[in-house]
N, C-alpha and C positions, 0 to 999 in steps of 0.2 A: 279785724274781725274776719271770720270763716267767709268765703267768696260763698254763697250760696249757690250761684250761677254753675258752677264746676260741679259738671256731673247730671245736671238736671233736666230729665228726660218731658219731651211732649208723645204725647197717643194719639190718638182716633177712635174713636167707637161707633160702632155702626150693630144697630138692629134689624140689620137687615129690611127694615122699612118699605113699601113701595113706593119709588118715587115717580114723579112724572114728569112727560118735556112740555109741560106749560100747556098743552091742550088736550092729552088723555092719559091717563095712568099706564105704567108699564105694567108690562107682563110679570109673573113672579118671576120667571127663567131671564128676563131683561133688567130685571133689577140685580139678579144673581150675579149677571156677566158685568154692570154696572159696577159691584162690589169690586171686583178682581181691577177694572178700569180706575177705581177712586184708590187702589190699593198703591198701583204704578202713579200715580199722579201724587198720593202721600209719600212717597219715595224720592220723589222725583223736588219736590216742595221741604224734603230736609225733617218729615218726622222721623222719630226714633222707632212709635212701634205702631200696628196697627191691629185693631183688634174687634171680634167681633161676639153678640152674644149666643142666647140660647134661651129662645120663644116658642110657644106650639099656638097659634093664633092667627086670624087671618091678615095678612097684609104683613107680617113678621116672616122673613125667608133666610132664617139664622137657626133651622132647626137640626143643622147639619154641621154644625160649625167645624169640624177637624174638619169635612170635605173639602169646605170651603176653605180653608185656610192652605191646604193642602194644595188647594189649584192657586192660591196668591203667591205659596210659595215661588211657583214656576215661572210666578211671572214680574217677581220682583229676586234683589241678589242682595238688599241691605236690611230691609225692614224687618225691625222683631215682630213676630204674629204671637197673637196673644187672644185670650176672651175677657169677655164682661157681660154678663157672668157665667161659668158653667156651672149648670146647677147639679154638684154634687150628691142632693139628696136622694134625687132618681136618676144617678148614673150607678151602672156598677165600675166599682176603682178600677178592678182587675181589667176593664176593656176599654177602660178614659184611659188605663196606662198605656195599653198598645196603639191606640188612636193618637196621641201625642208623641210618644217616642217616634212613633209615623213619621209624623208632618215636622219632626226635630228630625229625624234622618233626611229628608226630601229635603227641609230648607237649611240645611245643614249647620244646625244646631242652633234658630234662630225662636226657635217654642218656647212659649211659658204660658202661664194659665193665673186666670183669678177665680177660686174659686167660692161659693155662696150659696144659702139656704134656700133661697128664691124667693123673690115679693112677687112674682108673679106665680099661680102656683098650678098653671093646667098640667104641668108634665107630672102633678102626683097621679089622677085619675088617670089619663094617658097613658102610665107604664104599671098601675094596677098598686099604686103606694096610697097608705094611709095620712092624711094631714096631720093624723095624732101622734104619728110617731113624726114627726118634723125633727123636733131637736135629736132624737136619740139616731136618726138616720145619719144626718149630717154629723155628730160627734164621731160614728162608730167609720162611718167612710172613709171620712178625711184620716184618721187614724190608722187604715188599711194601705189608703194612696201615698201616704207618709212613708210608710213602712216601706211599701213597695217599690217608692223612687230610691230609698234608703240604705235598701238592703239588698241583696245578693240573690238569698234565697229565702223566702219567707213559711213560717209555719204561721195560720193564724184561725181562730175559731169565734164567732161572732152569730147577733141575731139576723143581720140583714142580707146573707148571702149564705153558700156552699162555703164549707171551710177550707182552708189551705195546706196543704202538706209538705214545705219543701217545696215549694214552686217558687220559680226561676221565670221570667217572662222574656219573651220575644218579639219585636224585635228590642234589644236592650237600649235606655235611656244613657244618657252621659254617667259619669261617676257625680253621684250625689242628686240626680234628678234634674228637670227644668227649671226652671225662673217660676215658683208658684208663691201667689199673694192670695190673701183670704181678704174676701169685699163683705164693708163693714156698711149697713143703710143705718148703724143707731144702737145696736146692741152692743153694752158693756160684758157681756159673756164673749159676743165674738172678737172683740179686741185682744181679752185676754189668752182667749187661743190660742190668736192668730201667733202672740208672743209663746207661750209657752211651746208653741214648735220652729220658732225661728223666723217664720215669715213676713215677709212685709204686707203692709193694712191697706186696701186700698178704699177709702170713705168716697160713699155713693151718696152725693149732695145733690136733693135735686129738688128743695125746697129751703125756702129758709136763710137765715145768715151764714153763711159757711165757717163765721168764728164760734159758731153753738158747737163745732164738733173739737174744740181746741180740749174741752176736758177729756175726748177719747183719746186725744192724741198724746194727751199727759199721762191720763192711765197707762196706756201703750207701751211708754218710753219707762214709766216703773215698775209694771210687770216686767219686760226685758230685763231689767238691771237687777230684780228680786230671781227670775229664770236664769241667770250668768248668761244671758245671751248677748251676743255682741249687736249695737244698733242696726237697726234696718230700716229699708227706705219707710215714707210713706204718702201718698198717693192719693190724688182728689179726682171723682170720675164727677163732670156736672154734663147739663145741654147747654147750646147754644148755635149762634149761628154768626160771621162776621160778615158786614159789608162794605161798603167803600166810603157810606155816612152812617153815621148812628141811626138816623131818622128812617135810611132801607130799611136794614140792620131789624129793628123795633117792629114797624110795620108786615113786615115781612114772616117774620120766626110769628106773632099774632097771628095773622092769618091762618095760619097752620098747627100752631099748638095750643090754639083756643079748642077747636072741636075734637084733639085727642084727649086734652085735659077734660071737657066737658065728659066725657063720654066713660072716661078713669070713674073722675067723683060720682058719677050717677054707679057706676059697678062697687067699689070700693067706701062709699059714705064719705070723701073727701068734698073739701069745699067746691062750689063751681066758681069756674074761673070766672073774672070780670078785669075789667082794664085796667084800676084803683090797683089792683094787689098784683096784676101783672108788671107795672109800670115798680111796682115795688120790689121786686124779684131781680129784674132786668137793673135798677140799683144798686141797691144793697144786698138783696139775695142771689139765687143758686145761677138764677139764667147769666149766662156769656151772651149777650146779645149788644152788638154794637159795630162800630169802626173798631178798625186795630188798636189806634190808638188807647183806648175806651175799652177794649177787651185786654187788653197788653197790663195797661195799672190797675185792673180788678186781679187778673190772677197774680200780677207780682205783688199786693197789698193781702191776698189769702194764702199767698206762699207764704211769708214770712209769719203769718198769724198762727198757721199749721206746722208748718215748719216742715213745708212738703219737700220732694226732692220729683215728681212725675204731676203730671196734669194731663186727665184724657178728656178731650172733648167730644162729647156724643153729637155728631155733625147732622146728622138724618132724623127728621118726623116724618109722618103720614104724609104724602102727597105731595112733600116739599119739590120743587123742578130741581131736576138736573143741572141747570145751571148753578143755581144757589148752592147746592152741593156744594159744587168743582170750586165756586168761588169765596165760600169758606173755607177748603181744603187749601186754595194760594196762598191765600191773605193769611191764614191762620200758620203756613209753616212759612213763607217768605218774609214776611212783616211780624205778627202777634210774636212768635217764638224768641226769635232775636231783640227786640223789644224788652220783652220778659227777661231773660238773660242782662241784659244794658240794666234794667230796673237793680235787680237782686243783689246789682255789685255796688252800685252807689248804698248811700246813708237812708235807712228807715224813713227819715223826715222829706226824703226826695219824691216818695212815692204818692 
């Protein structure tokens, strides 16, 4: 059989969140510097990439993200930097292109991007974008930043921007662009996209059985081979948090994403959280929440269900201390990683 193991990438994800050192919350500028700190400690613990999002909200300090990534470059020499997610729909392409070509020149040639419509959606108000135009903003972008990682010199004319004549951008990207994936929370439209331009999917699990999304990944794989495109990755972004027993692990990640989830469903009409369906999640569902051991055969049993080839752990909620951070960034690249690897080579029935 195919070694699964060969080739398969761990992440990081961070929201930029504020965290605290156990008896007052940090500063937004101390969580900032925090970031760059947990960037060199994922490097240092053996992930592949590290990535961060794009929020406009309070206690969220990811609204900078090329900055940001830009200052990790400098201070890491292996990590790919990456987001989750940039949201497309209220950027303009033409200036996400020179912001990333950026931080691909400075970390020399270590950029790639995920890009997505937004489930969060302050930055349409914030940059003067209509909700209604949602899907035609995101199709007609992504079709521009395509072009533009693509192509040489582009002519292009469109609703959502000044037209293009023959532009040439600076500073120039690699030949053929960065590493870009389209993140997928559930939409069979965006699956198919992401296929008919070549890119790889990265599914935002963050409820739920994580084998509900095995039909997107089936779609995925036959749009591809109906598009002549050649296979490409595909990619599970969930939360979690690891500790040294399941029972920290549990208690712990509760504490802290009880009153962000409370505080979701009360904005968004989503359920309130309660311990019954938390305890359920942290099972069988989305949450990574455990010892290594215990978080290790959850993602090598939703690897092979997906038939993933990346897995990004979003390490960071509200208020979570700094310690638990750092100490899910060891565990999770010194233990969990290798673990998962050990799993994926043995037989289905091992896991």
């Amino acid at each position: 059989m195919t070694n699964q193991a060969t080739g398969f990438e761990f992440g990081l994800n961070s929201f930029g969140e504020t965290a605290s050192d156990g008896s007052r919350d940090l500063s937004d500028a101390e969580t900032i510097r925090l970031l760059v700190d947990e960037a060199r400690l994922a490097e240092a613990a053996g992930f592949d990439v590290f990535s961060v999002g794009e929020h406009y909200r309070a206690g969220h300090n990811d609204s900078a993200t090329p900055v940001l990534l830009a200052a990790i470059a400098t201070a890491t020499e292996r990590l790919k930097l990456g987001t989750s997610v940039t949201v497309l729909s209220t950027n303009d392409p033409v200036r996400l292109y020179q912001e990333f070509s950026t931080v691909d020149a400075v970390s020399a040639g270590r950029a790639q991007l995920v890009l997505g419509r937004a489930s969060a959606t302050e930055s349409f108000p914030l940059f003067g974008y209509d909700l209604a135009d949602y899907e035609e903003l995101f199709a007609e972008k992504l079709e521009l930043f395509m072009r533009l990682q693509r192509e040489e010199s582009v002519t292009w004319s469109g609703s959502t921007r000044a037209p293009l004549v023959e532009q040439t951008l600076h500073p120039r990207m690699r030949p053929g662009g960065i590493p870009t994936w389209i993140g997928v929370g559930g939409s069979p439209e965006s699956v198919v996209r992401a296929a008919k331009y070549g890119l790889p999917l990265m599914l935002a699990i963050i409820g739920g059985r994580p084998q509900r999304f095995a039909g997107h990944v089936e779609l995925y794989h036959r749009a591809l081979e109906q598009f002549g495109v050649p296979v490409q990755p595909v990619g599970q972004h969930s939360l979690g948090l690891i500790a040294d027993t399941d029972e920290e692990a549990v208690e712990t990640w509760w504490r802290y994403w009880e009153p962000v989830v409370r505080q979701i469903s009360a904005e968004r009409g989503f359920y309130a959280p309660d311990r019954r369906r938390y305890l359920m999640e942290v099972d069988t569902g989305a949450l990574f929440v455990g010892s290594p051991e215990t978080v290790a055969r959850k993602i090598a049993t939703g690897a092979r269900d997906l038939r993933l080839n990346r897995f990004d752990l979003k390490y960071d909620i509200m208020h979570l201390p700094r310690e638990a951070r750092a100490r899910t960034i060891e565990l999770f690249g010194r233990e969990v990683a290798p673990r998962v690897r050990e799993l994926l080579t043995e037989a289905p029935s091992h896991v």
